[in-house]
N, CA, C and O atoms as CSV, one atom per row, in Angstrom:
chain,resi,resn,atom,element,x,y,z
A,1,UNK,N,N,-11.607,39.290,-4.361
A,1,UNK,CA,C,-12.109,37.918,-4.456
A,1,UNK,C,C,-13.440,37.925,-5.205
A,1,UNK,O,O,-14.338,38.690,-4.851
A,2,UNK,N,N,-13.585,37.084,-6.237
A,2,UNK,CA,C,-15.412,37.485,-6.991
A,2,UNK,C,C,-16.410,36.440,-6.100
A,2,UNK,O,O,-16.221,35.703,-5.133
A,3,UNK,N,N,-17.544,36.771,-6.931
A,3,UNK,CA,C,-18.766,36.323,-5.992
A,3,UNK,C,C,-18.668,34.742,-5.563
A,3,UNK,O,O,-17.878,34.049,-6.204
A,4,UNK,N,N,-19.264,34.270,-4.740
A,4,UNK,CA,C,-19.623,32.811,-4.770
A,4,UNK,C,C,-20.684,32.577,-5.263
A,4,UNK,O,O,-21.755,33.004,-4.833
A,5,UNK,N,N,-20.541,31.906,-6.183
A,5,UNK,CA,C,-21.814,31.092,-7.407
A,5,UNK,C,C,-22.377,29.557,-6.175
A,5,UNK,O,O,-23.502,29.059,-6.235
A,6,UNK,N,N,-21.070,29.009,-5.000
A,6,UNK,CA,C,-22.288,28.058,-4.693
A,6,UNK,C,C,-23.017,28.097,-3.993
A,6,UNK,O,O,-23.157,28.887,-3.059
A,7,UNK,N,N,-23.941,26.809,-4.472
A,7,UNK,CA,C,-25.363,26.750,-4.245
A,7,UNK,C,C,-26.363,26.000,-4.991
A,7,UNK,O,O,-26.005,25.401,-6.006
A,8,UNK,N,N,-27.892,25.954,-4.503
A,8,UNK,CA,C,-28.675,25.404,-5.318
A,8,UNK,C,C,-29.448,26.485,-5.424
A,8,UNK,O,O,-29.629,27.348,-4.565
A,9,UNK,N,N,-30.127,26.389,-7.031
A,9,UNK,CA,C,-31.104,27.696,-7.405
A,9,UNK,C,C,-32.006,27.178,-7.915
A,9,UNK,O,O,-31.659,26.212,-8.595
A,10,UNK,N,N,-33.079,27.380,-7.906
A,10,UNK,CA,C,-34.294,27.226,-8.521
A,10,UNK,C,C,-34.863,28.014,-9.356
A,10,UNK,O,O,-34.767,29.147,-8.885
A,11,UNK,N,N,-35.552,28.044,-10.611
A,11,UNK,CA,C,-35.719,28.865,-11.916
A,11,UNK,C,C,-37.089,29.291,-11.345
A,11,UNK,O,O,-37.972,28.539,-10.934
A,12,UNK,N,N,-37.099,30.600,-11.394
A,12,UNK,CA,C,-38.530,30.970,-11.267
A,12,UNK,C,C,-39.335,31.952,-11.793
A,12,UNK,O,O,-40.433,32.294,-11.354
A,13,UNK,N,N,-38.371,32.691,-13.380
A,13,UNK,CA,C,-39.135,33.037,-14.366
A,13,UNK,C,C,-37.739,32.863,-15.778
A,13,UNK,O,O,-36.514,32.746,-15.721
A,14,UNK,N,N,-38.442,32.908,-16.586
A,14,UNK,CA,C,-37.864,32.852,-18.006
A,14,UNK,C,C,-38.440,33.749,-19.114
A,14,UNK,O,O,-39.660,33.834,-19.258
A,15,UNK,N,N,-37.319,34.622,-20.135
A,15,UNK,CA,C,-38.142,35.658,-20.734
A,15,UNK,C,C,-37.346,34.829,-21.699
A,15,UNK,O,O,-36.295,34.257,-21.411
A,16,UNK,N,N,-38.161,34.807,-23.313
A,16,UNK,CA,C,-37.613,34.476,-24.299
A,16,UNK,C,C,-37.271,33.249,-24.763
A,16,UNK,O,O,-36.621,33.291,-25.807
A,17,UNK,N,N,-37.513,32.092,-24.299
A,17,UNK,CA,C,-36.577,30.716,-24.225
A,17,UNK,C,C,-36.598,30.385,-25.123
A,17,UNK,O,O,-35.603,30.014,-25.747
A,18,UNK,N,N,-38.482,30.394,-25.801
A,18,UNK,CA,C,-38.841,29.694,-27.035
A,18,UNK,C,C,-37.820,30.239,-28.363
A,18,UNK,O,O,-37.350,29.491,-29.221
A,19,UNK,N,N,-37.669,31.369,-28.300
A,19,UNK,CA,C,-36.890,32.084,-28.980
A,19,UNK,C,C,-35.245,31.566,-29.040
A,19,UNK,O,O,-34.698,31.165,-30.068
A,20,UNK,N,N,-34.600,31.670,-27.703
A,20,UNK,CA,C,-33.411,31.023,-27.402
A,20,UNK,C,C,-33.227,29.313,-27.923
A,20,UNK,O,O,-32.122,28.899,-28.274
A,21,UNK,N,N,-34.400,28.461,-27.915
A,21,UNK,CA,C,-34.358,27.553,-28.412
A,21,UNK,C,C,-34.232,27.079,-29.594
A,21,UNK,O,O,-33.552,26.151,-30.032
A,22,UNK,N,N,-35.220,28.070,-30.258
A,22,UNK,CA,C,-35.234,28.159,-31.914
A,22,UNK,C,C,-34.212,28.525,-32.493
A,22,UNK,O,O,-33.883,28.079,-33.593
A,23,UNK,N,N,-33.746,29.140,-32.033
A,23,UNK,CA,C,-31.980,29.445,-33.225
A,23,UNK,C,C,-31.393,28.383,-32.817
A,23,UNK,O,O,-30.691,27.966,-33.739
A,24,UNK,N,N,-31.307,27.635,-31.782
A,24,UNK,CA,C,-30.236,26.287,-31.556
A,24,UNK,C,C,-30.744,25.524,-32.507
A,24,UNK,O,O,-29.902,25.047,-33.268
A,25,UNK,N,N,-32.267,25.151,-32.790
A,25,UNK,CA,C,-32.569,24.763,-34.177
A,25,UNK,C,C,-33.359,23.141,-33.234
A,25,UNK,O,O,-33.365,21.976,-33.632
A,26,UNK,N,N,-33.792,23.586,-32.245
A,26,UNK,CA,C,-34.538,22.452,-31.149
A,26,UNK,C,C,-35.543,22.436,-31.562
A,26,UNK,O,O,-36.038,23.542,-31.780
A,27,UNK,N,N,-36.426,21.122,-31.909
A,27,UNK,CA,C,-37.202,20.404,-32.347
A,27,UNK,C,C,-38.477,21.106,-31.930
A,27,UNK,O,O,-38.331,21.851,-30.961
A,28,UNK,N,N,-39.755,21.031,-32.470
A,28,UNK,CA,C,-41.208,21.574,-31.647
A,28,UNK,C,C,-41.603,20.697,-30.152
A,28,UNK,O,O,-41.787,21.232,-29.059
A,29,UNK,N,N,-41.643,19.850,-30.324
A,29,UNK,CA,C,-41.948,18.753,-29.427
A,29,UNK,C,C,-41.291,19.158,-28.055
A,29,UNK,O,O,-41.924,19.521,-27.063
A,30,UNK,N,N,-39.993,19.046,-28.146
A,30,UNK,CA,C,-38.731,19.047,-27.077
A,30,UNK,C,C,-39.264,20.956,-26.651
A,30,UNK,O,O,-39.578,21.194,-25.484
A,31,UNK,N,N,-39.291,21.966,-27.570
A,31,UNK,CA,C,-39.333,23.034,-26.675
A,31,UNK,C,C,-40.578,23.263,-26.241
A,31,UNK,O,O,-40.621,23.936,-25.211
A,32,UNK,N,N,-41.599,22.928,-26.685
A,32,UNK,CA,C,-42.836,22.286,-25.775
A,32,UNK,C,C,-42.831,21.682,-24.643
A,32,UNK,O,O,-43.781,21.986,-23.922
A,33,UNK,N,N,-42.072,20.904,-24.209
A,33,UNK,CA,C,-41.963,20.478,-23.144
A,33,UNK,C,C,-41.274,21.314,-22.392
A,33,UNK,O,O,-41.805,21.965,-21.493
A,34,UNK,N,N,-39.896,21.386,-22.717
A,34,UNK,CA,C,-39.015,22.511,-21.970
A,34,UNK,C,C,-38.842,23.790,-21.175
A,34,UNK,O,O,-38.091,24.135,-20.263
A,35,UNK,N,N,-40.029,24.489,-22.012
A,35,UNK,CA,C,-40.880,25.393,-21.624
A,35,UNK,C,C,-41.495,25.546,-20.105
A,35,UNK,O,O,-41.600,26.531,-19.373
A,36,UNK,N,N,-41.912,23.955,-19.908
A,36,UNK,CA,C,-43.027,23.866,-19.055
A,36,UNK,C,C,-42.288,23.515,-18.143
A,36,UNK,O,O,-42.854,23.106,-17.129
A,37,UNK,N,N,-40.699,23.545,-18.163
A,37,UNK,CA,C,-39.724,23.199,-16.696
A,37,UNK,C,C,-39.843,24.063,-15.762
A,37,UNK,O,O,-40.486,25.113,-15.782
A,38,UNK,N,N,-39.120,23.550,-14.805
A,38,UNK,CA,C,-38.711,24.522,-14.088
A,38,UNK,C,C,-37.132,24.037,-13.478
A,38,UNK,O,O,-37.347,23.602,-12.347
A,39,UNK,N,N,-36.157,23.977,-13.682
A,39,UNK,CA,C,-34.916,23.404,-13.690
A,39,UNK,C,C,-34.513,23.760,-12.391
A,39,UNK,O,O,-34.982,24.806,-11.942
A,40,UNK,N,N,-33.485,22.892,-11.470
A,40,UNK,CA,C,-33.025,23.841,-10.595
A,40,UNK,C,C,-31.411,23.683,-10.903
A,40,UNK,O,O,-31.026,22.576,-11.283
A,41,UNK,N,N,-30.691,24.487,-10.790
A,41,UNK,CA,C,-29.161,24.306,-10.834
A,41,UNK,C,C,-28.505,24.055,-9.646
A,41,UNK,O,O,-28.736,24.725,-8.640
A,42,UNK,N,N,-27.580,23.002,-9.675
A,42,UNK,CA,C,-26.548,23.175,-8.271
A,42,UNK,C,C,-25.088,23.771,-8.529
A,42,UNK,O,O,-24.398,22.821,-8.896
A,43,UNK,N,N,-24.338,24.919,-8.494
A,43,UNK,CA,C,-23.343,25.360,-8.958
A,43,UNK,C,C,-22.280,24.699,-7.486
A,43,UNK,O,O,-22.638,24.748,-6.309
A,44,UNK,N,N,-21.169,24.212,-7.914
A,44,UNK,CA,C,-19.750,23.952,-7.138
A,44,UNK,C,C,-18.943,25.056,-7.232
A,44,UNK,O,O,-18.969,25.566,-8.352
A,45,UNK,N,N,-18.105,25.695,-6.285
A,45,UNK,CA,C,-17.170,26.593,-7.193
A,45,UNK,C,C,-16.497,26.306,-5.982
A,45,UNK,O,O,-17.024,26.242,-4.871
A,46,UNK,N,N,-14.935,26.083,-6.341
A,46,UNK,CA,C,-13.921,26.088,-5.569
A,46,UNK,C,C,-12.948,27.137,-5.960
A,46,UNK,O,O,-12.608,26.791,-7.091
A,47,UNK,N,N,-12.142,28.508,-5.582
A,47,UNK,CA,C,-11.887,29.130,-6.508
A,47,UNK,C,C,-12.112,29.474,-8.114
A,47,UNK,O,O,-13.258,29.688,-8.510
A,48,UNK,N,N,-10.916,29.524,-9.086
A,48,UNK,CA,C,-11.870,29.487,-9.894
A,48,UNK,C,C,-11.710,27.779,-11.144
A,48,UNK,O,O,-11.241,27.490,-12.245
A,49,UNK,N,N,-12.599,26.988,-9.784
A,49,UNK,CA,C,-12.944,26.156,-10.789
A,49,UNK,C,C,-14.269,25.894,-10.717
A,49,UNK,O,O,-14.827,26.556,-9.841
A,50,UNK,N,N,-15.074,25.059,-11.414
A,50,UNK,CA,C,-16.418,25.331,-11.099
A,50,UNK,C,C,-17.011,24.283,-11.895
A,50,UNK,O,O,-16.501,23.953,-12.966
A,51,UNK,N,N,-18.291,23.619,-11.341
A,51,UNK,CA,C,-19.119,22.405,-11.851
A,51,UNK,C,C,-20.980,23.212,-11.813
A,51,UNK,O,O,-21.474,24.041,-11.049
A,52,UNK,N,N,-21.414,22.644,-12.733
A,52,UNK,CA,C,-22.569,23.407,-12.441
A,52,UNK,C,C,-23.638,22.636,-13.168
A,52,UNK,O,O,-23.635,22.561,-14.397
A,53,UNK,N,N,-24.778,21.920,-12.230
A,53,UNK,CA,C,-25.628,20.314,-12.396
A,53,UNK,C,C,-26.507,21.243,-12.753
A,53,UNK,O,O,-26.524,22.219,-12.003
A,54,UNK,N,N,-27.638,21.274,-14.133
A,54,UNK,CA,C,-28.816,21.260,-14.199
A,54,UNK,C,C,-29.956,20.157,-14.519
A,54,UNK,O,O,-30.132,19.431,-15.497
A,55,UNK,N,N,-30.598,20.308,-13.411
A,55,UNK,CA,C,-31.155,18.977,-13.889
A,55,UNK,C,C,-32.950,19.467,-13.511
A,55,UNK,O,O,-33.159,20.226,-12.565
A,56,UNK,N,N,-34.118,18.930,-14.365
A,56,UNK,CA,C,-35.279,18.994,-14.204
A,56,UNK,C,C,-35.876,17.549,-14.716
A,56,UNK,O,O,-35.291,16.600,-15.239
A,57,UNK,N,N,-37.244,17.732,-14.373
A,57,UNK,CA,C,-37.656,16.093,-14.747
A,57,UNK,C,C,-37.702,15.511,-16.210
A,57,UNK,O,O,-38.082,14.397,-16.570
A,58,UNK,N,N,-37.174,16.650,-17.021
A,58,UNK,CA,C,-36.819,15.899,-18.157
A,58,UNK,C,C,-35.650,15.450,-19.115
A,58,UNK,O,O,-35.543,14.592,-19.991
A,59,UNK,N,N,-34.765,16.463,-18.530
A,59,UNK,CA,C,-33.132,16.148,-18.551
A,59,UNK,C,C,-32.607,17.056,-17.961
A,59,UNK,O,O,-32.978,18.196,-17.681
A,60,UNK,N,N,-31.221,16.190,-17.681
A,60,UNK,CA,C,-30.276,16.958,-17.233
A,60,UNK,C,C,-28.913,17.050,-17.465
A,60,UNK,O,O,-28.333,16.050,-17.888
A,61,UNK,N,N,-28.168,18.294,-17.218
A,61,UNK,CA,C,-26.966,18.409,-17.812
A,61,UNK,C,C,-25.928,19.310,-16.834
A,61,UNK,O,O,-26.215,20.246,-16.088
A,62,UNK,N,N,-24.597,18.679,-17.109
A,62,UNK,CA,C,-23.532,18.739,-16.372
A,62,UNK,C,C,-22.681,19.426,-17.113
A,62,UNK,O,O,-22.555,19.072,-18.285
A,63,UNK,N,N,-21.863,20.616,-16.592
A,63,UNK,CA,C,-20.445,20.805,-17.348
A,63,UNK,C,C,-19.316,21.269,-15.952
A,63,UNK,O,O,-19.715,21.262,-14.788
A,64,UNK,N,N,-18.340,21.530,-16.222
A,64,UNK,CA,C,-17.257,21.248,-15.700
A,64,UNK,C,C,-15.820,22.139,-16.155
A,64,UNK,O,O,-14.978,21.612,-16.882
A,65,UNK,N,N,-15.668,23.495,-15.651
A,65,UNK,CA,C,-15.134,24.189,-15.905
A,65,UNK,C,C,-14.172,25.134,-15.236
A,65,UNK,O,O,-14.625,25.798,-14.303
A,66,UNK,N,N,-12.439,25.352,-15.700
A,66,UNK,CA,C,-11.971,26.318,-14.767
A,66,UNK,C,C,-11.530,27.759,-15.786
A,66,UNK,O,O,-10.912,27.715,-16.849
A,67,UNK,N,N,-11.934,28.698,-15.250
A,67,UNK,CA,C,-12.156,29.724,-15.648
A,67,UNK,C,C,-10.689,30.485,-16.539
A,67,UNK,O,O,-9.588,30.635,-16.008
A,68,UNK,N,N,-10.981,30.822,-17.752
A,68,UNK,CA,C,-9.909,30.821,-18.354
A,68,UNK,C,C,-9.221,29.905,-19.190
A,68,UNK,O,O,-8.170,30.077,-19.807
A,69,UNK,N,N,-10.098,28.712,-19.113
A,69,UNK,CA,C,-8.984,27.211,-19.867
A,69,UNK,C,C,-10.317,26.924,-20.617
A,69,UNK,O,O,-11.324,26.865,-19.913
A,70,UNK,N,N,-10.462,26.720,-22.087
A,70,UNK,CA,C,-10.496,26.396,-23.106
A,70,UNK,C,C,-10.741,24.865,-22.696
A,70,UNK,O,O,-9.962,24.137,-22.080
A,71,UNK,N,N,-12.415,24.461,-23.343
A,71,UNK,CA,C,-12.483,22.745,-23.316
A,71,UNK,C,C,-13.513,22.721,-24.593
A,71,UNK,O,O,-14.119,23.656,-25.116
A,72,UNK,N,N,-13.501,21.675,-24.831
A,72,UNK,CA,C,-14.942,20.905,-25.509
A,72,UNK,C,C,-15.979,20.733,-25.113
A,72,UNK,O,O,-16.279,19.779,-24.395
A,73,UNK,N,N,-16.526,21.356,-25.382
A,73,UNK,CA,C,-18.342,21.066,-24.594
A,73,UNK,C,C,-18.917,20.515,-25.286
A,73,UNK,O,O,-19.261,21.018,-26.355
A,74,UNK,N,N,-19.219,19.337,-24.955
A,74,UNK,CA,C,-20.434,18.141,-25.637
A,74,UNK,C,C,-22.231,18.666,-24.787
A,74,UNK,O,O,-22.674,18.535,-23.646
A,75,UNK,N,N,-22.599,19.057,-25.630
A,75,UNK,CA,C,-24.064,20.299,-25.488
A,75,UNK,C,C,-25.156,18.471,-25.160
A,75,UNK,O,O,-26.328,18.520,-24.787
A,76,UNK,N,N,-24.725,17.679,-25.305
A,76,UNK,CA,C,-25.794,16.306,-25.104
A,76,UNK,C,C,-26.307,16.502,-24.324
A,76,UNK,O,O,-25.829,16.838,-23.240
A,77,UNK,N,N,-27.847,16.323,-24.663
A,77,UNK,CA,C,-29.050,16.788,-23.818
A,77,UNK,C,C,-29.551,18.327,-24.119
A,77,UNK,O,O,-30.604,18.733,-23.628
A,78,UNK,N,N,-28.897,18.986,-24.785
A,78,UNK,CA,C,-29.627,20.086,-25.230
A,78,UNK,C,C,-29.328,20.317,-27.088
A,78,UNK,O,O,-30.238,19.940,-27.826
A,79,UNK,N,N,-28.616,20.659,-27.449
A,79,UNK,CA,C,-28.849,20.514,-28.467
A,79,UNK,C,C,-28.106,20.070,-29.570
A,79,UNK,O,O,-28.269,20.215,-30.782
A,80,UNK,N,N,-27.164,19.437,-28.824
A,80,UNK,CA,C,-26.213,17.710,-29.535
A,80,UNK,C,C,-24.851,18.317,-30.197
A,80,UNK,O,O,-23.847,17.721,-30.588
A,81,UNK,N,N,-25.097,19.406,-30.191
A,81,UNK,CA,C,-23.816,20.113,-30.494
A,81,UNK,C,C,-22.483,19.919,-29.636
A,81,UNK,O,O,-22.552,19.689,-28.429
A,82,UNK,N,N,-21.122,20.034,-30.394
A,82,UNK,CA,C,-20.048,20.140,-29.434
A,82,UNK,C,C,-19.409,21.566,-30.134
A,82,UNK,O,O,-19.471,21.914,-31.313
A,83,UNK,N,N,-18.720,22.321,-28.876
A,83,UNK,CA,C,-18.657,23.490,-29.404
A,83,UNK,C,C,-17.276,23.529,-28.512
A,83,UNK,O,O,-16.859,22.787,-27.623
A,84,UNK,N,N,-16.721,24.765,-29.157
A,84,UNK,CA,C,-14.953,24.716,-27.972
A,84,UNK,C,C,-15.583,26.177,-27.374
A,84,UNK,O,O,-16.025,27.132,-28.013
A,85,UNK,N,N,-15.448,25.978,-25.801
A,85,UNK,CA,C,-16.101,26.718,-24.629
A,85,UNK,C,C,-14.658,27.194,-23.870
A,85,UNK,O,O,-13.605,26.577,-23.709
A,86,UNK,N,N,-15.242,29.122,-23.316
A,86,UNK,CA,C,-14.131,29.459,-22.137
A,86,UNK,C,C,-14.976,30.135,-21.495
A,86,UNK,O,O,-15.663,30.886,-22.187
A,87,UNK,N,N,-15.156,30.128,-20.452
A,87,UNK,CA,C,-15.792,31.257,-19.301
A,87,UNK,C,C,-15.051,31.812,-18.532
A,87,UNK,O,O,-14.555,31.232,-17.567
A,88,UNK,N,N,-14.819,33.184,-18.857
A,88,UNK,CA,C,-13.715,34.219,-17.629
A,88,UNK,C,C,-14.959,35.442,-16.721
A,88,UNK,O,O,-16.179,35.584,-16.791
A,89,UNK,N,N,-14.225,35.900,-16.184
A,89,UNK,CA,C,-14.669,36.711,-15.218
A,89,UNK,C,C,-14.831,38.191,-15.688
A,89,UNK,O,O,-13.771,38.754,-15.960
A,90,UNK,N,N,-15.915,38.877,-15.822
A,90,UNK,CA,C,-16.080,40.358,-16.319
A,90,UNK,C,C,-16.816,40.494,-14.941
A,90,UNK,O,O,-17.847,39.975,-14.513
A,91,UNK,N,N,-15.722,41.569,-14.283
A,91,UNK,CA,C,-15.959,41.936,-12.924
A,91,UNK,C,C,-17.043,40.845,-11.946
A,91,UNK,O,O,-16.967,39.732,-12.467
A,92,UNK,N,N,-17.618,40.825,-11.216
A,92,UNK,CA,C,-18.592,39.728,-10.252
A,92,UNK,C,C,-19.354,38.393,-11.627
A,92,UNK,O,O,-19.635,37.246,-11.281
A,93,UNK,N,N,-19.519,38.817,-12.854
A,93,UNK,CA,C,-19.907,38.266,-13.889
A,93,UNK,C,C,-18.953,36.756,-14.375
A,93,UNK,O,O,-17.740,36.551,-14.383
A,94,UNK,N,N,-19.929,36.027,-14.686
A,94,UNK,CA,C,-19.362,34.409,-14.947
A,94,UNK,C,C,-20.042,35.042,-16.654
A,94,UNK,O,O,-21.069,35.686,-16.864
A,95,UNK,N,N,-18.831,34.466,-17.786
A,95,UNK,CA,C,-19.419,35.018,-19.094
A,95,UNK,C,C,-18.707,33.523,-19.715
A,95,UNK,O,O,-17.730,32.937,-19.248
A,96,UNK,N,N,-19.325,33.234,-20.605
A,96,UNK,CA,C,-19.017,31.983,-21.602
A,96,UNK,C,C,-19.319,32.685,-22.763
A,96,UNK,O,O,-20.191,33.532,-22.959
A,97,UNK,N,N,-18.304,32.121,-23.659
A,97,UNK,CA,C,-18.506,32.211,-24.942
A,97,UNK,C,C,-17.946,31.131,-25.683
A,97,UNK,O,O,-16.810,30.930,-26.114
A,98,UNK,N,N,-19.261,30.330,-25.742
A,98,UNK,CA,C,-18.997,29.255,-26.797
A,98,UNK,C,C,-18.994,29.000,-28.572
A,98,UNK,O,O,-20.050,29.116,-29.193
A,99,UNK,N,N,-17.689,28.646,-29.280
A,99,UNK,CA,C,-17.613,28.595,-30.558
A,99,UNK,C,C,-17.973,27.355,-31.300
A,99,UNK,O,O,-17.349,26.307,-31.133
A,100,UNK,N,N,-19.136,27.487,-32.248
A,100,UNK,CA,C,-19.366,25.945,-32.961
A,100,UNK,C,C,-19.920,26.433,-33.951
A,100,UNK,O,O,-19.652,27.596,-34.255
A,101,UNK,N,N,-20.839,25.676,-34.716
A,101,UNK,CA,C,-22.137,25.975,-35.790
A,101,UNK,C,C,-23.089,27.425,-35.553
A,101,UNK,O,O,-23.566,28.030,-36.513
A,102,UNK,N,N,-23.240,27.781,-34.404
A,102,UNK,CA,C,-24.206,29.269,-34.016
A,102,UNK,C,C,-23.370,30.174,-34.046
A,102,UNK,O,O,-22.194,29.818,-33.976
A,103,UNK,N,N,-23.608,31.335,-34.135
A,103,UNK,CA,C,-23.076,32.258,-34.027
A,103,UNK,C,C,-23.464,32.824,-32.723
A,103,UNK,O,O,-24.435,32.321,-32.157
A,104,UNK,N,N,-22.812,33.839,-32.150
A,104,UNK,CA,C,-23.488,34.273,-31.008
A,104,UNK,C,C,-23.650,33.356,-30.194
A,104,UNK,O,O,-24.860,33.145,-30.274
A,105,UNK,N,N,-23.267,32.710,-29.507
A,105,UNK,CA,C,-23.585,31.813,-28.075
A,105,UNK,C,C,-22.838,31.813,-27.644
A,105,UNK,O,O,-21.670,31.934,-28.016
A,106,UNK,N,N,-23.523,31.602,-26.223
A,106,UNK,CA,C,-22.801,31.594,-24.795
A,106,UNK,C,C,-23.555,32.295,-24.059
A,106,UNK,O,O,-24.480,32.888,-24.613
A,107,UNK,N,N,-23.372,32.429,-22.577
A,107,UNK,CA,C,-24.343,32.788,-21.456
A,107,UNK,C,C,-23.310,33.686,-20.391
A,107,UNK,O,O,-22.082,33.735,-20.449
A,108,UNK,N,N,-24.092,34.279,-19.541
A,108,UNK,CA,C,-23.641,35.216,-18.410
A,108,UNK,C,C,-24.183,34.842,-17.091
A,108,UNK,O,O,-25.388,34.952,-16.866
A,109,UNK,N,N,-23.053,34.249,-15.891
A,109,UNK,CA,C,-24.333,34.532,-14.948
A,109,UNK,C,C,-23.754,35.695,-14.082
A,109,UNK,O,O,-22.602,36.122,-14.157
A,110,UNK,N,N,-24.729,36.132,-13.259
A,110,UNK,CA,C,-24.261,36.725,-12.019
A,110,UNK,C,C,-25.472,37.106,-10.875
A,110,UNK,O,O,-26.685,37.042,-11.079
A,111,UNK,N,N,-24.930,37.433,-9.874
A,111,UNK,CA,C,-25.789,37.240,-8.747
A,111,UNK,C,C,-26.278,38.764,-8.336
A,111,UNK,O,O,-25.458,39.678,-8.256
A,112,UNK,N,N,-27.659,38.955,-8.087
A,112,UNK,CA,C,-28.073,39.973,-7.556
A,112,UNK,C,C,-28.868,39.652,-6.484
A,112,UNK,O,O,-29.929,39.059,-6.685
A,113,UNK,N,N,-28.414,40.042,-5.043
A,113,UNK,CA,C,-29.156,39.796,-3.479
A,113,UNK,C,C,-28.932,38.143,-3.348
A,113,UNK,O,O,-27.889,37.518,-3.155
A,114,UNK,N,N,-30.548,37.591,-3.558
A,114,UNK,CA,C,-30.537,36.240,-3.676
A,114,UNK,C,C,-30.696,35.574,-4.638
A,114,UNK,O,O,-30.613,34.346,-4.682
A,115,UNK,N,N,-30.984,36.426,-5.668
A,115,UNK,CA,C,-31.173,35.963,-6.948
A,115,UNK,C,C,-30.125,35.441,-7.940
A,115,UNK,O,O,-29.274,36.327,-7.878
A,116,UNK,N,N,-29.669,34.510,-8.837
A,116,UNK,CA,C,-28.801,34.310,-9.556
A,116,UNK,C,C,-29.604,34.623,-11.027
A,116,UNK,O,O,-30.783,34.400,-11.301
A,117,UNK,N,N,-28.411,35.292,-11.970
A,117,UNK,CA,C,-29.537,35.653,-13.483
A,117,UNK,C,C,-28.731,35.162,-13.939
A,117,UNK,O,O,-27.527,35.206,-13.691
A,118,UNK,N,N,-29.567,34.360,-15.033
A,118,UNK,CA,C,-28.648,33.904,-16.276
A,118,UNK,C,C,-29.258,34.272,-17.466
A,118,UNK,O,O,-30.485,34.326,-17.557
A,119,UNK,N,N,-28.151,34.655,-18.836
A,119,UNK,CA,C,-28.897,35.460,-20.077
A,119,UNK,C,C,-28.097,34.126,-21.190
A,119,UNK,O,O,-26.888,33.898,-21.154
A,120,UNK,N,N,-28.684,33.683,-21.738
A,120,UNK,CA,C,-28.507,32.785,-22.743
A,120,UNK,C,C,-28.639,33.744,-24.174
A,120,UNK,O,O,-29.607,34.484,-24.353
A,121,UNK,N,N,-27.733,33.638,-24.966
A,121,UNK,CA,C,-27.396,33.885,-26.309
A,121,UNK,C,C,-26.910,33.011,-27.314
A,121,UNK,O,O,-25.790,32.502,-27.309
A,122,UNK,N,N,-27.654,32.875,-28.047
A,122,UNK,CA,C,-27.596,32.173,-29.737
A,122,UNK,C,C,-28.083,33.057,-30.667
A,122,UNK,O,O,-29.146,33.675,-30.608
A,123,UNK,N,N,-27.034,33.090,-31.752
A,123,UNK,CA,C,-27.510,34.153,-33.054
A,123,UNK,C,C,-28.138,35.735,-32.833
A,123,UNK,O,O,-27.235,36.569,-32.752
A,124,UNK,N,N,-29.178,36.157,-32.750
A,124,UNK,CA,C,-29.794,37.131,-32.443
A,124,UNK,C,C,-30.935,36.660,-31.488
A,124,UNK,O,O,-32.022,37.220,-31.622
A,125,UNK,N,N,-30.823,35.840,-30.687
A,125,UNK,CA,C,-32.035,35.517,-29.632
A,125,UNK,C,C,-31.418,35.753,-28.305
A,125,UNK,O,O,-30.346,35.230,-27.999
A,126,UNK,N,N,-32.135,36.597,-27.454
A,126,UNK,CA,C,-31.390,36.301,-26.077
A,126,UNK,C,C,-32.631,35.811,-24.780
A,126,UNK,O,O,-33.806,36.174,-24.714
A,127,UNK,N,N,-31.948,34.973,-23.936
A,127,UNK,CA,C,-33.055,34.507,-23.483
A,127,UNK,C,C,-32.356,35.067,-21.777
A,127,UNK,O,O,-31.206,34.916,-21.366
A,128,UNK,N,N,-33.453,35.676,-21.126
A,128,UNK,CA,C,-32.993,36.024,-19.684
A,128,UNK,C,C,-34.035,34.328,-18.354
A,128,UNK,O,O,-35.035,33.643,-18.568
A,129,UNK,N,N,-33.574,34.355,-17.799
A,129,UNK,CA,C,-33.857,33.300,-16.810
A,129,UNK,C,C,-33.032,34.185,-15.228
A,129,UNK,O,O,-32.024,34.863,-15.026
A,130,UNK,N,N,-34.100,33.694,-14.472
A,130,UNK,CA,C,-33.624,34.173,-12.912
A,130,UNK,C,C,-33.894,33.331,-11.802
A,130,UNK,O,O,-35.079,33.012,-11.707
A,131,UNK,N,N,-32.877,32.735,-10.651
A,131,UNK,CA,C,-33.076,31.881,-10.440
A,131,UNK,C,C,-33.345,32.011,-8.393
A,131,UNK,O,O,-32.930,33.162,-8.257
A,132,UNK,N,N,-33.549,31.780,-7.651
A,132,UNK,CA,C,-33.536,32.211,-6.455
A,132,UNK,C,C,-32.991,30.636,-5.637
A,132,UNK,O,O,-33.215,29.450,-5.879
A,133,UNK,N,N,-32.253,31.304,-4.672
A,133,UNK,CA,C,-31.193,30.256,-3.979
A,133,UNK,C,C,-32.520,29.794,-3.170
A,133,UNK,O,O,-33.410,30.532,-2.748
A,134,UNK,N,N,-32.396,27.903,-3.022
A,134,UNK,CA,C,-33.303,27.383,-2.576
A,134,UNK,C,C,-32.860,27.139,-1.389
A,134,UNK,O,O,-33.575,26.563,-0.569
């Protein structure tokens, strides 16, 4: 049976973002601000289907996914892109790999103790974030 992702997490460090942002090709202004979040996520997972809310005080964003099935991801609210998205399972690991305009993107999460990590990838930028169950 793989891990349980639910829960609510709270972000409480970020390596790289500015970097992760800049290849999406995000404005100065917007990763200025963004920066200065601190997001918390609420992940759903019912087997393997799965919803996962991020939201902080300056936006927030929803996707909606069952593991293995191929959708459209409308990126609105981050960086306006729509890209065709699948996330499967590499052992306890949640892995996406999304196809559009970037090369290289998509994210990993997985859970260590209480911690949830997530590694964001676009082009040659990778951005690590770690999140602790609130």
């Amino acid at each position: 049976m793989p891990v349980d992702f639910s829960g609510t997490w709270n972000l409480v460090c970020s390596d790289n973002f500015e970097g992760y942002m800049l290849a999406l090709g995000i404005d100065f202004a917007t990763r200025k601000i963004a920066k200065r979040l601190k997001p918390q996520k609420v992940i759903e997972q019912e087997g393997d289907s799965f919803s996962i809310q991020t939201t902080s005080a300056f936006r927030s964003y929803f996707v909606q996914f069952k593991i293995g099935e191929e959708f459209e991801e409308d990126n609105k609210g981050l960086d306006h892109r729509k890209c065709k998205t699948v996330v499967t399972w590499d052992n306890d690991k949640l892995v996406c790999v999304q196809t559009g305009d970037k090369k290289n993107r998509g994210w990993t999460h997985w859970i260590e103790g209480d911690q949830l990590y997530l590694e964001l990838c676009c082009e040659e930028q990778v951005c690590t974030q770690i999140y602790k169950r609130a």
